[in-house]
N, C-alpha and C positions, 0 to 999 in steps of 0.2 A: 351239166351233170353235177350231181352231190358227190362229196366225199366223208365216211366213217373208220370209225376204227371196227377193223373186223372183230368179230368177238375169241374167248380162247377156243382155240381146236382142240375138241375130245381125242382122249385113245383111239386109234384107227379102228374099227372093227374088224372081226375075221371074214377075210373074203366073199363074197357072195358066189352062191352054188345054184345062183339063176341059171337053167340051162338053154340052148337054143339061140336063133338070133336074137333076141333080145340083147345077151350078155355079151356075145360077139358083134356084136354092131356098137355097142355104147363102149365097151371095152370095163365093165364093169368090175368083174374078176383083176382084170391086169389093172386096174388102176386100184387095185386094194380098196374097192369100195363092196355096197351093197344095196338090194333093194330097199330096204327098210331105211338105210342110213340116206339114198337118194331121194325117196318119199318125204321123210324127217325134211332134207335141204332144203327141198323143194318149198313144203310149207312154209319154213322160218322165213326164205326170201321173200315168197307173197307175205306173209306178215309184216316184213320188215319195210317192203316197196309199197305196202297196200294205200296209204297215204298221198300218191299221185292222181288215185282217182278220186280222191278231194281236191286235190292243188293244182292240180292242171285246170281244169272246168275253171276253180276260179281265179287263175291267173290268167287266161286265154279270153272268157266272157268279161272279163273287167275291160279290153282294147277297145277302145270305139274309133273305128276306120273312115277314110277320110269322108265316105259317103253318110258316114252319122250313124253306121251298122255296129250289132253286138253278138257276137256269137252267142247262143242258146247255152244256156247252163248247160242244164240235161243233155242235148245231144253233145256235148264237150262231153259229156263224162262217160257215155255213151261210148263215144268213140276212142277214147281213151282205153279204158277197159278191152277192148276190141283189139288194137292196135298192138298195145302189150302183149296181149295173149296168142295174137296171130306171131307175131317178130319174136318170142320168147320161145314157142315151139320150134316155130323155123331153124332158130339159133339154135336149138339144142338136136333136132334132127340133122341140120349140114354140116355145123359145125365140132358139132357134142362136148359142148364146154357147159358147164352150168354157172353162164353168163344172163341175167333176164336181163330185159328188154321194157323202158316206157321210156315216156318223153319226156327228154331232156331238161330240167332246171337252168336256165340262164338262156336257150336258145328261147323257148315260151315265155321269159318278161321279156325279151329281146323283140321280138313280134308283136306282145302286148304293148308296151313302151314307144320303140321307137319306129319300127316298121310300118306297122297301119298305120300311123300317123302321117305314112306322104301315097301309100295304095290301101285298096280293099280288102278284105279277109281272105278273096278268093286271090287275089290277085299276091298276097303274102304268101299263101299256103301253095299258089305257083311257084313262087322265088325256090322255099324249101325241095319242092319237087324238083328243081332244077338242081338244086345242090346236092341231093342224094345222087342222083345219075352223075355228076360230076365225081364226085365222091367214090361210087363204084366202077367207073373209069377209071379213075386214079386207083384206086384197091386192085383191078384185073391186071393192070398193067405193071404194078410194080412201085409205079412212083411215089404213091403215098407214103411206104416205109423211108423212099429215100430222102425225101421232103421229111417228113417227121424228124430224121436225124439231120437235117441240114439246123434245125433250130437249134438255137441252147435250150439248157436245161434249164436255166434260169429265167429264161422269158416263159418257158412253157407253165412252169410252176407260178410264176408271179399273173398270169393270164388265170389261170385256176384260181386263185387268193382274190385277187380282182371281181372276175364273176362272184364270189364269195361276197365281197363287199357291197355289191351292186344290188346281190339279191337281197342282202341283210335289209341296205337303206330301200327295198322296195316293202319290202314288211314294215319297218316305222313309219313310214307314208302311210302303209294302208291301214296299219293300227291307230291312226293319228298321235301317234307316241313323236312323232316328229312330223312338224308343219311349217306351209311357209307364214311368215310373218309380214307378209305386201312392204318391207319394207329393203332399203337397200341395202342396211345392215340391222341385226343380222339377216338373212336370206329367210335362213328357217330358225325354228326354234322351238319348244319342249312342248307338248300339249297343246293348252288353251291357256294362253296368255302364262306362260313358264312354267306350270303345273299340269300333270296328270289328274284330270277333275272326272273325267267322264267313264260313268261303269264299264261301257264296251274295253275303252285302253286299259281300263284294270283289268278286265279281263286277258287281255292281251298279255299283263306282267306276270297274270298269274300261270296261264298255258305257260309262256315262255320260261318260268321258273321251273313250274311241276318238270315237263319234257328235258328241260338241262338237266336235273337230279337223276330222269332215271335215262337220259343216256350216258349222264357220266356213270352209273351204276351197271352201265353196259346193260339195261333188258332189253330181252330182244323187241321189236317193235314199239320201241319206245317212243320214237316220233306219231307212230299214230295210236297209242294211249294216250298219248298227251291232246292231240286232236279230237278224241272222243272223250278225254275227260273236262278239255278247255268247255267241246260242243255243250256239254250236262250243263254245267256250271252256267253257259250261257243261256240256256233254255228253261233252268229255274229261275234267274234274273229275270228274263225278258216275259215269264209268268208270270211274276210278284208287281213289276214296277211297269210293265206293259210301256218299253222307252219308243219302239216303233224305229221306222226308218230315220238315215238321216237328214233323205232329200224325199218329201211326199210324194205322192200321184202330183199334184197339183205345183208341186215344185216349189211347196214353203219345205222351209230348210228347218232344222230340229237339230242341234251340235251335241244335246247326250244320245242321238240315239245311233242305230246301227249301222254300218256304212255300206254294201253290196248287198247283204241280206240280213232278213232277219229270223235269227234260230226259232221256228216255228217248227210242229210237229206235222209229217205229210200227211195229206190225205189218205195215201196209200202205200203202203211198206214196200211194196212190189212189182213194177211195172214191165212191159216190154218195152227194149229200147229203141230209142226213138234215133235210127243211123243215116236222116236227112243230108250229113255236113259229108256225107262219102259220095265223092267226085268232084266237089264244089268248087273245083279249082281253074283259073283263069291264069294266062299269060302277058295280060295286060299290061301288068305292069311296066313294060320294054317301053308301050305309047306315053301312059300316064306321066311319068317320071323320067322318061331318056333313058337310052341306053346305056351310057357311062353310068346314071347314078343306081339301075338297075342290076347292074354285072357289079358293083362293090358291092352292093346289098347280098349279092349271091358271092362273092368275095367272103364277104365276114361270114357268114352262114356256114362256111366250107370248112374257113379255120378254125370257127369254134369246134364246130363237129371234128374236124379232122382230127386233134390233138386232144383231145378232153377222153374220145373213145377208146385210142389205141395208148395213149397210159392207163386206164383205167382195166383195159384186160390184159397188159403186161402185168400189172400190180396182182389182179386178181390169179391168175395164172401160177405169179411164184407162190399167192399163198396156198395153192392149191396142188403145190407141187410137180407142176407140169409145164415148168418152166426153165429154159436151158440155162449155161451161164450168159449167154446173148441175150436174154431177156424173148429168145423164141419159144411159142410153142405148138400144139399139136394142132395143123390145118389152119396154120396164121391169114393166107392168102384167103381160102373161104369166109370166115371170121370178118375178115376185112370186107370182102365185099358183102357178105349177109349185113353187117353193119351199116353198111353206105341204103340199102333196102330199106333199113326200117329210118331212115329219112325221106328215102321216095314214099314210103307207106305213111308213114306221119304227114307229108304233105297232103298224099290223096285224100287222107281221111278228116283234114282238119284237125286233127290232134298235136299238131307240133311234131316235129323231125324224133323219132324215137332213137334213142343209145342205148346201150349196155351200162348198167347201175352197179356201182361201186358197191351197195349193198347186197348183191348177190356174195359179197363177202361172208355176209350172216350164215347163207345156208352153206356154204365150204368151211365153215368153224363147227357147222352141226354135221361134217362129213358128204356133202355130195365132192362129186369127184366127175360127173358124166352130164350129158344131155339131157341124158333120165329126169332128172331135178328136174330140168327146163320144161317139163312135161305137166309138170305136176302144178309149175308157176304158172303157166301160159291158162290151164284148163281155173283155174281158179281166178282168173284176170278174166274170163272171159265169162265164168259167173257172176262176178261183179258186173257188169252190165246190166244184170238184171234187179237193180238193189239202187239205182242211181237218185229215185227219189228221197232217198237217208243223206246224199251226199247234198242236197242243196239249204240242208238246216246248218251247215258248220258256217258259221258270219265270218266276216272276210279278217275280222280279226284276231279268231283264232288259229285261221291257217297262214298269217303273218308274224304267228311265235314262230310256226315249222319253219317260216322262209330267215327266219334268223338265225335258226338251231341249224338249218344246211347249210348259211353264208358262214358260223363260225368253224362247222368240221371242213369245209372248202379252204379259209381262212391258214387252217392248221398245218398246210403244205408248205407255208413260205419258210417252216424250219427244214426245209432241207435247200436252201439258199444260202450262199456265201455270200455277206454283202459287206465284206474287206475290203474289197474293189469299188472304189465308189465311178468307175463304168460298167459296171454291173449293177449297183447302187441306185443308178439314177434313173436307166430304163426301167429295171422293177420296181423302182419307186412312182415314175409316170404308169405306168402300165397298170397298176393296183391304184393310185388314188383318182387317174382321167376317169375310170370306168364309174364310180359312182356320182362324182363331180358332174360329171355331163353327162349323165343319164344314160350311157353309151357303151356297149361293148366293143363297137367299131373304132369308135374313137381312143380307150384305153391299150386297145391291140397295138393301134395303128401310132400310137404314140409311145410305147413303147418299142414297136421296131425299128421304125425311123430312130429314134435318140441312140437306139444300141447299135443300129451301123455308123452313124455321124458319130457320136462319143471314140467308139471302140477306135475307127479308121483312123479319128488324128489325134490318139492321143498311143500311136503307134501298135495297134493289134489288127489291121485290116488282113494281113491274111489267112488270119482265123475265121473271120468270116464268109461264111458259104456265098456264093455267085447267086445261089436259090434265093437268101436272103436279103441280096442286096435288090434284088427284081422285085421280092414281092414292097421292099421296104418303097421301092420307086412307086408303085402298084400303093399306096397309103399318099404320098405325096400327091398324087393325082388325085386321090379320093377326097382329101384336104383341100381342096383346092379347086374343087368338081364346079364348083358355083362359076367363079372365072375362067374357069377352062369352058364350060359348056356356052357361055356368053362369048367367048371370044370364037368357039367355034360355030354360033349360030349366027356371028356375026360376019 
């Protein structure tokens, strides 16, 4: 999940005088909102979010899975579009928060990265499916709220700052702004041979520059101005100097030119989408891989999602004023489980585990207050679908400024961390720098809870720590260690 600063909230308007269930059902009136001001929200957040159905497609088609496979641009974005627009209604019908709904930032390089890399697409997009059903299990039942408060505060935040970091360094990869260097030291290193030499990476400095200016200037949809202005800039370059790919048909390699694609103008502006990647999903993975190293794969999957979602609609909820002094609000229990849904929907569809976006902050700064909003996001997300051929000109590294412009507002959480305590110190410190280092969300988690019950227990605070924590911390030890254990137990 991304994290931003919401923008300032307007004067409230005066009530709406919608009559009828409309009003009684969203609770529009009582929430001192209005049609026009829910409309207004609604838009800002699709403006604000519209940028996923660029970034998803290509951070999901970049994964090439063990059988040599590539998920389809198009139908990623496709599905994308679809996916949001279905879970963004849903949420604001069951739940009526004007929370929207796409897929997640950090679980999608997490599957790109490291998942396909030991299963198949279908057989990843199983895993997901499994961990939404877990997930809404846990949401029905209760337990997720109490699991969520068994964690600190401080691991949940330095987890947040981590994925931040993780996503940043997956954008200087794919901008080639950072590369390896085949050597043993350093690892990696700056460009091409210590310099930024190649148009594409300037373009890259330049997206990522222009989008910082104007999200620190707070406009709204500034992350995808920056995407459509990076896109321009790259599509009169690659007219003028015609640099081409970086790896050809033929697989002679070209280091100034493009890296995934290249900004060419489509054939055709407007297509019907193309929703092949809905159902594609296999549970193989259990043979493939083993079942121990399967169930951690659906392990990490469950805590990203778990904890990124339900901070992300406590946060949105106080700004929106519908939030108790417990951090509860209205219909927590449904919320919870609709949320766990758009993971099982993101699995079925190939689109990656969908959450609740912290930028649905934008449209509650521009007054929605209802599900109403949610109405307006979902029907515009699902017009998008039909517009997916615009989305395959943006080159991979203009939309690796956006993945560095979300890893720093992600990043910006670790200022609400105490790090006086250096056993508090030292998990948040593994937990934010494992995740980038080793390419790993699982591993950063997993290195972080382990150090924070060993640190905490002998250096005299163990029974501060929850019994939840010490299980799941045992539950990482095994996972570390999967190789030898799974050897000794097939032995």
């Amino acid at each position: 999940m991304t994290a931003t600063e919401t923008e300032h909230r307007p004067e409230p308007e005066s009530p709406s005088r919608a009559g009828g269930a409309l009003d009684r059902y969203f609770e529009i009136t009582k929430r001192g909102s209005s049609i026009s001001a829910e409309v207004r929200g609604g838009i800002v957040t699709f403006v604000t979010m519209a940028y996923i159905v660029i970034l998803n497609p290509i951070i999901l088609s970049s994964g090439t899975d063990v059988a040599g496979d590539n998920l389809d641009f198009a139908q990623v974005a496709a599905v994308t579009g679809l996916t949001a627009g279905v879970m963004t209604i849903l949420f604001g019908v069951v739940a009526r928060l004007p929370f929207a709904f796409a897929a997640g930032l950090g679980i999608n390089s997490f599957l790109a990265v490291s998942v396909v890399g030991q299963v198949t697409w279908p057989e990843a997009m199983g895993l997901v499916l499994i961990n939404g059903l877990v997930i809404v299990l846990l949401a029905a039942t209760g337990l997720r709220r109490l699991i969520f408060e068994a964690v600190p505060m401080q691991l949940k935040l330095a987890i947040t700052v981590g994925i931040g970091l993780f996503i940043a360094f997956i954008g200087f990869v794919d901008a080639g702004f950072v590369t390896a260097t085949g050597a043993a030291s350093p690892p990696v290193g700056l460009g091409v041979d210590g310099s930024v030499s190649t148009i594409p990476t300037l373009v890259f400095v330049a997206t990522l520059l222009a989008t910082g200016v104007l999200v620190a200037l707070r406009v709204k949809g500034g992350i995808l101005i920056g995407l459509l202005s990076g896109t321009v800039l790259a599509l009169v370059l690659e007219s003028i100097l015609d640099l081409g790919p970086k790896v050809g048909a033929d697989g002679t390699v070209n280091p100034e030119g493009w890296g995934l694609s290249v900004p060419e103008l489509p054939a055709q502006w407007v297509s019907l989408p193309d929703l092949s990647l809905v159902g594609q999903v296999s549970l193989g993975s259990f043979e493939r891989i083993g079942v121990l190293a399967a169930l951690m794969l659906v392990f990490t999957l469950v805590f990203t999602n778990f904890f990124d979602a339900l901070g992300t609609m406590t946060g949105l909820s106080k700004e929106a004023g519908l939030a108790d002094a417990k951090g509860d609000f209205p219909r927590l229990r449904s919320a919870l489980v609709v949320e766990g849904v758009g993971a099982v929907a993101g699995g079925f569809t190939s689109s990656s585990s969908n959450t609740v976006f912290i930028e649905s902050g934008s449209g509650i700064g521009e007054g929605a207050r209802t599900g109403l909003a949610n109405l307006v996001t979902g029907v515009l997300f699902l017009l998008a679908m039909f517009l997916t051929p615009l989305t395959s000109i943006v080159p991979s590294e203009v939309a690796a400024a956006a993945l560095v412009i979300v890893g720093a507002l992600m990043m910006s959480q670790i200022r609400g961390i105490d790090l006086s305590d250096f056993s508090v110190l030292l998990p948040v410190f593994l937990t934010v720098t494992v995740m980038p280092l080793t390419y790993s969300i699982a591993n950063g988690i997993g290195a972080g809870f382990v150090s924070w019950v060993v640190v905490r227990a002998l250096s005299g605070k163990a029974r501060e720590i929850s019994p939840l924590l010490w299980i799941v911390a045992v539950g990482f030890v095994i996972y570390f260690t999967r190789g030898p254990v799974e050897t000794l137990i097939a032995g």
